[in-house]
C-alpha positions in Angstrom: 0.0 0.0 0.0 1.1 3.2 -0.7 0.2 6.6 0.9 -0.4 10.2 -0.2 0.7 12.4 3.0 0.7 15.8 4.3 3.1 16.6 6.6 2.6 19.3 9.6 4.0 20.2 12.7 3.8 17.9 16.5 0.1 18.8 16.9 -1.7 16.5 19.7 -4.8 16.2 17.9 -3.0 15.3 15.0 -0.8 13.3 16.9 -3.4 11.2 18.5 -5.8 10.8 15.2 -2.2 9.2 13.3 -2.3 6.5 16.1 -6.1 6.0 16.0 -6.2 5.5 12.2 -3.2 3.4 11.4 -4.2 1.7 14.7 -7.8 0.9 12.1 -5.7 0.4 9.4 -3.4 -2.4 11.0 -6.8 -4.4 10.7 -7.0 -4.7 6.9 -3.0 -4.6 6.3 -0.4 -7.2 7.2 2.4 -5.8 5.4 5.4 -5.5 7.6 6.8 -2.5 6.1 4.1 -1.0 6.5 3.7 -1.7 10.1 7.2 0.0 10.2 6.1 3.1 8.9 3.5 3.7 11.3 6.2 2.9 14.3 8.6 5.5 12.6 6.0 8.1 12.5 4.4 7.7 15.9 7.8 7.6 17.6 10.1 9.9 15.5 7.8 12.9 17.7 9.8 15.5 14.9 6.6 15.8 13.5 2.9 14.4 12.6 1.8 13.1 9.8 -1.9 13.1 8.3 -2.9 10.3 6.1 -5.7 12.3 3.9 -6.2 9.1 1.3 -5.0 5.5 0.5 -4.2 3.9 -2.8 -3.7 0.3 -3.3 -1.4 -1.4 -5.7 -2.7 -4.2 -8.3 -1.9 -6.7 -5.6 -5.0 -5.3 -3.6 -8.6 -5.4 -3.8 -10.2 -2.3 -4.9 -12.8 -3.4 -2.1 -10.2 -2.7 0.5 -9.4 0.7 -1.1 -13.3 1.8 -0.6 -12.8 0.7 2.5 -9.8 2.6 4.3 -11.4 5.2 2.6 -14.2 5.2 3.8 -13.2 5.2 7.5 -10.4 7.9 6.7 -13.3 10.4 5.3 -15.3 9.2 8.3 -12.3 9.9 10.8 -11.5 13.2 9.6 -15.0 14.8 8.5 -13.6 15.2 4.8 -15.9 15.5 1.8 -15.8 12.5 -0.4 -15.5 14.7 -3.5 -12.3 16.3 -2.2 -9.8 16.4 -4.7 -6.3 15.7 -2.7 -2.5 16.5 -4.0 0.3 14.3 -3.7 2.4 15.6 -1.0 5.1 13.6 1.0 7.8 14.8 3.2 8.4 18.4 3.0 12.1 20.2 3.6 11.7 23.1 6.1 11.3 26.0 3.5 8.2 24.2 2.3 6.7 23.8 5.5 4.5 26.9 5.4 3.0 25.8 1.9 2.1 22.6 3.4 0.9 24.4 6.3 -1.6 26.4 4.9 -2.8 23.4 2.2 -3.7 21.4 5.4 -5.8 24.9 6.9 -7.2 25.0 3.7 -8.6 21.2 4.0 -9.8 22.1 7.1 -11.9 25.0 6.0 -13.8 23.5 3.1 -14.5 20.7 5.2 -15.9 22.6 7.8 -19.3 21.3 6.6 -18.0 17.8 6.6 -20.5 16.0 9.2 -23.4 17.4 7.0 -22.2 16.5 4.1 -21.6 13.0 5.2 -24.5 11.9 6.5 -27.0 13.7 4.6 -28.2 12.2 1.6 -26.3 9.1 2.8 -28.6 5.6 2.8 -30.5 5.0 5.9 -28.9 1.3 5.2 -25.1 2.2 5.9 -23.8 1.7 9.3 -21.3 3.7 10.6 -18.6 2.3 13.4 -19.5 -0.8 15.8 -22.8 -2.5 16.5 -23.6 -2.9 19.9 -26.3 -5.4 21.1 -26.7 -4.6 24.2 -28.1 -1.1 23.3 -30.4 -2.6 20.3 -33.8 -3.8 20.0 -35.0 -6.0 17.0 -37.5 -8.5 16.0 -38.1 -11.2 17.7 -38.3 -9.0 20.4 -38.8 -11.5 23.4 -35.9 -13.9 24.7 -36.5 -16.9 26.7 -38.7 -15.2 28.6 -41.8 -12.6 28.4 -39.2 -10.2 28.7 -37.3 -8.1 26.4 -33.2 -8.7 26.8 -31.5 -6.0 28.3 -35.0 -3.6 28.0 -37.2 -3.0 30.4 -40.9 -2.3 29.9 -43.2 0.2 31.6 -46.5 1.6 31.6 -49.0 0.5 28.9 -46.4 -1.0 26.9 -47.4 -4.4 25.1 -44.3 -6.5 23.0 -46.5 -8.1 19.7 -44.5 -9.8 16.6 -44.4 -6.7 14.9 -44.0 -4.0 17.3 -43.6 -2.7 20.4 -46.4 -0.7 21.6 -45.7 1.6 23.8 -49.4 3.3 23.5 -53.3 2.2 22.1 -55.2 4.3 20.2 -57.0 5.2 23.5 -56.8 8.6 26.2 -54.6 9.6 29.2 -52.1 6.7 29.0 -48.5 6.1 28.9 -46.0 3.4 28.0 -42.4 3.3 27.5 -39.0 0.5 27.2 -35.5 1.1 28.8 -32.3 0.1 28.5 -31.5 -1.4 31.6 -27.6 -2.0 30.6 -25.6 1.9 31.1 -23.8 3.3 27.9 -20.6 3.5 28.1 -18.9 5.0 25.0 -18.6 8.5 24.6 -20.0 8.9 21.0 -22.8 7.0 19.6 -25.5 6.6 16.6 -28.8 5.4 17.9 -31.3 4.5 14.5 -34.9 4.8 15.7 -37.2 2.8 13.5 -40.8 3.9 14.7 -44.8 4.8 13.7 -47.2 6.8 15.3 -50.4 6.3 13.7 -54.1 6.8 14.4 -57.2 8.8 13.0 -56.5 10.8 9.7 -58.4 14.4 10.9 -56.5 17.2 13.3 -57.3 15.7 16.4 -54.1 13.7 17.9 -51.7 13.2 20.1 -49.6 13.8 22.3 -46.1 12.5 20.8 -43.2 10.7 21.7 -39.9 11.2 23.3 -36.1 9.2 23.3 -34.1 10.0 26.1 -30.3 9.6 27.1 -31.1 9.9 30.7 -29.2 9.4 34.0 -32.3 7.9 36.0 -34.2 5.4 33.5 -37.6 4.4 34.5 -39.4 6.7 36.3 -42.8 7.7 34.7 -44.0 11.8 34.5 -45.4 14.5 32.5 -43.0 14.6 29.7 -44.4 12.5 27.1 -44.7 9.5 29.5 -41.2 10.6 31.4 -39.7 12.5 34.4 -39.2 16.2 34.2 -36.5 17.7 36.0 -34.3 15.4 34.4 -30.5 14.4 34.1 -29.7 14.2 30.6 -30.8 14.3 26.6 -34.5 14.4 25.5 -35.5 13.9 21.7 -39.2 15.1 21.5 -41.6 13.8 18.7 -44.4 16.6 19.9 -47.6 15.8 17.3 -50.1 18.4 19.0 -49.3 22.0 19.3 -49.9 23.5 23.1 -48.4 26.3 21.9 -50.3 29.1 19.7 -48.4 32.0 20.6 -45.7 34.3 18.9 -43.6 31.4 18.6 -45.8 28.5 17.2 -44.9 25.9 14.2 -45.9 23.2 12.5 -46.4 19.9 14.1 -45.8 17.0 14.2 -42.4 18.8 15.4 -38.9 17.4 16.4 -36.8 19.2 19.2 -34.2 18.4 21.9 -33.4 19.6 25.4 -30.4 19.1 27.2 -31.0 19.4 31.1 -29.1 19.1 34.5 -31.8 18.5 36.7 -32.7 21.6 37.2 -35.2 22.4 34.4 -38.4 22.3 34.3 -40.0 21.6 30.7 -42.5 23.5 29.9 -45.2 21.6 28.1 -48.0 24.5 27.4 -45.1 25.7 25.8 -43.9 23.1 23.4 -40.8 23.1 25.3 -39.8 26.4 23.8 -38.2 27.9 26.7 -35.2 25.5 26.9 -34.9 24.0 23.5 -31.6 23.1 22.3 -30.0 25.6 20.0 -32.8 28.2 20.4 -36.5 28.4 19.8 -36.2 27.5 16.1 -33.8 24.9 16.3 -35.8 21.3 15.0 -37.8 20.2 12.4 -41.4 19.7 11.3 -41.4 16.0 10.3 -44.5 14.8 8.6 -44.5 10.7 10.3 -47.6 10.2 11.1 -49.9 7.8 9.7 -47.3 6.6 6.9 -47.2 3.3 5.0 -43.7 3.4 5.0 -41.0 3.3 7.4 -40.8 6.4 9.4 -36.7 6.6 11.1 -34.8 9.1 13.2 -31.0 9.2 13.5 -29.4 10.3 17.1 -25.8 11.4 16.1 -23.6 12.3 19.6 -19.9 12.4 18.1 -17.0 15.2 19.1 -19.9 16.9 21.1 -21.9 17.7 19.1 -26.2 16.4 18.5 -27.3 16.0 15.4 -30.7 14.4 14.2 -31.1 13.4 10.8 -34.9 11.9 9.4 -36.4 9.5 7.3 -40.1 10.4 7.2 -40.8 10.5 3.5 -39.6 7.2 2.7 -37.2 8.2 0.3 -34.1 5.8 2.2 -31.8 8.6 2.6 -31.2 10.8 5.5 -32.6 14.7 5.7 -30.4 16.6 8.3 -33.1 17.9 11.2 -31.0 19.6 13.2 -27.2 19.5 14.5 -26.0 21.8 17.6 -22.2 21.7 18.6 -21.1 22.4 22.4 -23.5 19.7 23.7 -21.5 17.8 27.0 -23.4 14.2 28.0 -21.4 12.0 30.5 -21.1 8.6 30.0 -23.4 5.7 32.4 -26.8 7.3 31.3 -29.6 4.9 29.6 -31.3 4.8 26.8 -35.3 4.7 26.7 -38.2 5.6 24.5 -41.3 6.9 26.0 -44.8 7.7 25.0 -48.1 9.5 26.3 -51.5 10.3 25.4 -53.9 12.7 26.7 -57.3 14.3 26.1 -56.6 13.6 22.4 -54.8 9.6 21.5 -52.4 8.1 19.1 -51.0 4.7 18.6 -47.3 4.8 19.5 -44.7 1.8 18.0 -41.1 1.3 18.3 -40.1 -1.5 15.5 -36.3 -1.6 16.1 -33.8 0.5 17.4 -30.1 -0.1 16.6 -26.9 1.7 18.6 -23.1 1.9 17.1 -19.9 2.8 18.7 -18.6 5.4 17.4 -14.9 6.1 17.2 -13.4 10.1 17.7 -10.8 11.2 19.4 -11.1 14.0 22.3 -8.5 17.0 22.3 -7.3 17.2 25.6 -7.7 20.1 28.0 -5.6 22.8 29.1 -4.0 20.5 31.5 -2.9 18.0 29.1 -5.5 15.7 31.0 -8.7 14.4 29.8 -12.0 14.5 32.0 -13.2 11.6 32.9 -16.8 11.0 30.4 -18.6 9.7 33.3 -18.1 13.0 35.7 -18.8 15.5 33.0 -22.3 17.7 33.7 -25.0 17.2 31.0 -24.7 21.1 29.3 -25.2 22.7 26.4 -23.8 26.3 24.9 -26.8 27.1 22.8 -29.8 27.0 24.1 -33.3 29.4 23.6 -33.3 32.3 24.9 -34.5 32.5 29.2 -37.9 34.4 29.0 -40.8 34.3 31.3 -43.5 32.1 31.2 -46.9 34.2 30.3 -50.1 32.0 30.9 -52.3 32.1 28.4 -56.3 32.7 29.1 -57.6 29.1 30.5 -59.6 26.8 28.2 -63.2 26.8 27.9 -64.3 24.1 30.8 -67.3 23.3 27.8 -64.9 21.3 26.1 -65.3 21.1 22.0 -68.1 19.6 22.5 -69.8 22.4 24.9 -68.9 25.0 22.1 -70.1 23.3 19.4 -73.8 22.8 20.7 -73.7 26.9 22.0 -72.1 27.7 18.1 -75.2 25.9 17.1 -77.6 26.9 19.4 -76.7 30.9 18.6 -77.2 30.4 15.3 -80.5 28.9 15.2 -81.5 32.1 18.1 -80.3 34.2 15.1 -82.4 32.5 12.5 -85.7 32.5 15.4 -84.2 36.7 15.7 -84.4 37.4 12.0 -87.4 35.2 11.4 -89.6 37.3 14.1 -88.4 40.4 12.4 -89.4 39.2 9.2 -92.8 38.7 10.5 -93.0 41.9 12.1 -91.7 44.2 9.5 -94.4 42.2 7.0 -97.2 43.2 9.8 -96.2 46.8 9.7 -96.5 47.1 6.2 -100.0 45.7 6.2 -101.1 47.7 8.8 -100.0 51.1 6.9 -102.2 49.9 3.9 -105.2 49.0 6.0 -105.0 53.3 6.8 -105.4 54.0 3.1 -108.6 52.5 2.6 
């Protein structure tokens, strides 16, 4: 195998990503020299090297080309139609050219995580499975239980799905994952439905959580407020008519330390993820096709990609950097109905590994993932909370009978005045005669 690299100055982050990707790389390449090179270049410390692209000789498969690839774009958050030079090692007068090529890279990949999942099939995986994070058909083991998920509320485990709601008012169902994550950066692909009558009149949504205390039903779409950790909410019925209303169903995200409260009158608005306006309107309800929702947490930052329309690609949602989860928490999917109903189903849910590498801090120490506090940078704006003027107690119902009964009292209104202007007019002829 031979190599097209770009050399730069000791750089940690560099330094570390050279040992993480020819540590991948060692997997699909026996080749002693080659395993040479990557000890002269880890332990020479003169300088880092960054592999950018691989090409392999006639003697290897193309297949393995796509491959290392594949995992270098992946590593290093590089556009697949990026067009590299050939550079190898540079003398010192070259060393700002090369410099300011590898700047350069850096720049017009800047969109790189969009640009690599987005339009991507909802079919490739991306790092390692893990099982014991997963859910897939058959869903029971030995048991009447689900293995490693645990099943509250209304929930009922069929053939096909896992209900975590009936069509039917004021109830609430939900399945955890009883076993604690414990990698830092993840893919979790939701495969779900929510489904019910075809008018206006549904509800209340669905939520995914990354949670510190699994379990524990509540008010938030079948879950705990005041929460430790990451909610994905799959709201379907607007409580929220004000200045700041949109579509639903809508997708948002809230990242919480316990000490927020989420404000459901309010859609969740005052502590959304990356502002007010940050999610999506997604169209999934009531779909004859697969309906899917990608959870990306990798370098810290969220992003949510969706697969509402069927089309097998991924439409970006939403992505917000500066987003800090500790590691421990559990995974879980909740659901809740109230005056208004939905069905809520969960078909399969599928977690990978997925592998970055952390800069260090100032100290030249990492944190340790399970101590960090759950926090994000961007979040909506704090405002207060203004009531709005209380529901009619009549219900829709009540209103619709006193609609109809004022319209037929002005009907029996303009009838007698019909009858009464008529009078009139006969009397005044009865005079001249």
């Amino acid at each position: 195998m031979q190599a097209t690299i770009l050399i730069i100055r000791e750089d940690l982050l560099v330094q570390s990503l050279m040992v993480e990707t020819f540590r991948e790389l060692k997997r699909y390449h026996g080749n002693i020299l080659f395993h040479f090179l990557v000890y002269f270049i880890i332990n020479l410390r003169c300088a880092a090297a960054l592999l950018v692209t691989c090409n392999v000789i006639c003697s290897r498969s193309f297949t393995l080309y796509r491959r290392c690839t594949k995992h270098l774009q992946r590593s290093l958050n590089l556009n697949s139609n990026t067009r590299w030079g050939t550079m190898y090692f540079l003398p010192n007068h070259l060393f700002n050219l090369s410099l300011i090529y590898y700047l350069l890279l850096l720049v017009n990949n800047a969109s790189g995580e969009q640009q690599q999942i987005s339009d991507t099939s909802v079919e490739e995986w991306r790092g390692y499975f893990r099982k014991e994070h997963s859910l897939a058909k058959p869903y029971q083991g030995n048991g009447m239980g689900i293995p490693y998920w645990d099943i509250q509320g209304t929930t009922i485990v069929t053939a096909q799905q896992v209900r975590l709601t009936a069509n039917v008012q004021s109830v609430q169902g939900g399945i955890w994952n009883n076993v604690p994550v414990n990698v830092r950066d993840w893919e979790l692909h939701v495969n779900f439905a929510i489904h019910g009558s075809t008018g206006d009149l549904f509800g209340d949504g669905a939520a995914i959580w990354y949670v510190q205390d699994p379990g524990q039903a509540g008010p938030v779409f079948g879950s705990k407020d005041y929460f430790r950790g990451l909610g994905i909410f799959l709201d379907t019925y607007s409580n929220h008519n004000g200045p700041h209303v949109h579509g639903h169903p809508y997708i948002s995200a809230m990242v919480n330390n316990g000490s927020l409260h989420y404000d459901h009158d309010m859609d969740g608005t005052h502590t959304q993820l990356g502002g007010e306006h940050t999610g999506c309107e997604a169209k999934f309800r009531n779909r004859p096709h697969k309906t899917q929702l990608l959870i990306r947490y990798v370098g810290d930052t969220l992003s949510i990609y969706t697969d509402v329309l069927g089309t097998g690609q991924w439409k970006e949602c939403m992505s917000v950097d500066g987003v800090q989860l500790p590691t421990g928490y559990h995974f879980g999917i909740t659901a809740a109905t109230g005056d208004l109903s939905d069905y809520h189903d969960v078909i399969s849910v599928r977690m990978f590994e997925q592998e970055f590498v952390h800069m260090q801090d100032g100290t030249g120490t990492t944190m340790d993932p399970r101590q960090r506090e759950p926090y994000a940078q961007n979040v909506a704006a704090p405002r207060d909370h203004i009531d709005r003027p209380p529901a009619s107690k009549l219900g829709w119902i009540g209103t619709t009978v006193l609609v109809i009964l004022g319209g037929a009292l002005c009907v029996l209104v303009l009838w007698f005045g019909v009858i009464f202007v008529n009078h009139r007019q006969q009397m005044s002829r009865k005079r001249f005669y």
